[in-house]
N, C-alpha and C positions, 0 to 999 in steps of 0.2 A: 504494500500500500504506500501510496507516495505520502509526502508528510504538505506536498507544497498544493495550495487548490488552483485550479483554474481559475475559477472566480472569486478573488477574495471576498470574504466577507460573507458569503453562503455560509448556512449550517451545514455540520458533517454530520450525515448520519450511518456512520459502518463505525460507530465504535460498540465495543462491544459490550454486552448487558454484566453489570452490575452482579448480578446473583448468579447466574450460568456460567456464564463467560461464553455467549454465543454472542452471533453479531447481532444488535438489535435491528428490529422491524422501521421499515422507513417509510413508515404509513404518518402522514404530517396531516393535521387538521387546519382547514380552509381559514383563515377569520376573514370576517367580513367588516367591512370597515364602515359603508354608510349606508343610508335605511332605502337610495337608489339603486345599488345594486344587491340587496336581499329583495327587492320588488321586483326588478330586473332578472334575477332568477326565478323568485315563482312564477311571472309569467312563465318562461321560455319552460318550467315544470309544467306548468299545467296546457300549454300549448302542445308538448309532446305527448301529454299524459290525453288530450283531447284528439289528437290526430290517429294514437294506435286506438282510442276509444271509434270514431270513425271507422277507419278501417275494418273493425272488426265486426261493427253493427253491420257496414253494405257488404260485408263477403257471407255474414251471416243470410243477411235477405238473399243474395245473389243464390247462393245455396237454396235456400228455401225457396225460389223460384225455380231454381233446376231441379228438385228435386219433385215439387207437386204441377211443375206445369209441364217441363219438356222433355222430363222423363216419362211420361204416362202418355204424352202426345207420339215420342217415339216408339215406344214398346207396341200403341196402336196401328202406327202407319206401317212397323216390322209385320206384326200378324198381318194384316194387311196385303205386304205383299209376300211374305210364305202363303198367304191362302190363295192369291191369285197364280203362284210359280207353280202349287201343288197342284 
């Protein structure tokens, strides 16, 4: 491990834990500094959380439309024409 950083002034986090002696976890918690960009993220939450919620409602219908309208309209037009081939 080198001793010198790239970027001064950065925290190092590969030193090693205290009680083990393994390296610790360099999992860093976010802070937020002013009350526009905690707004600024619940939108862009709830804007993602709103788009897979979309998606999911039209492929449900899309579904539910294949399944009671143009599958039952196909299976009739197949008998159909096996009745007319036979």
């Amino acid at each position: 491990m080198t001793n010198q950083k790239k970027y001064p002034g950065t925290p190092v986090y590969h030193n090693l834990s205290a009680r083990k002696g393994r390296q610790a976890t360099n999992s860093v918690t976010r802070q937020m500094r002013i009350p526009a960009e905690i707004e600024r993220e619940n939108q862009t939450r709830a804007f993602k959380a709103g788009l897979v919620l979309g998606i999911g409602i039209a492929s449900l219908v899309f579904g539910l439309i294949l399944w009671l309208w143009v599958v039952p309209t196909m299976d009739a037009a197949v008998a159909t024409a096996q009745g007319m081939v036979s």
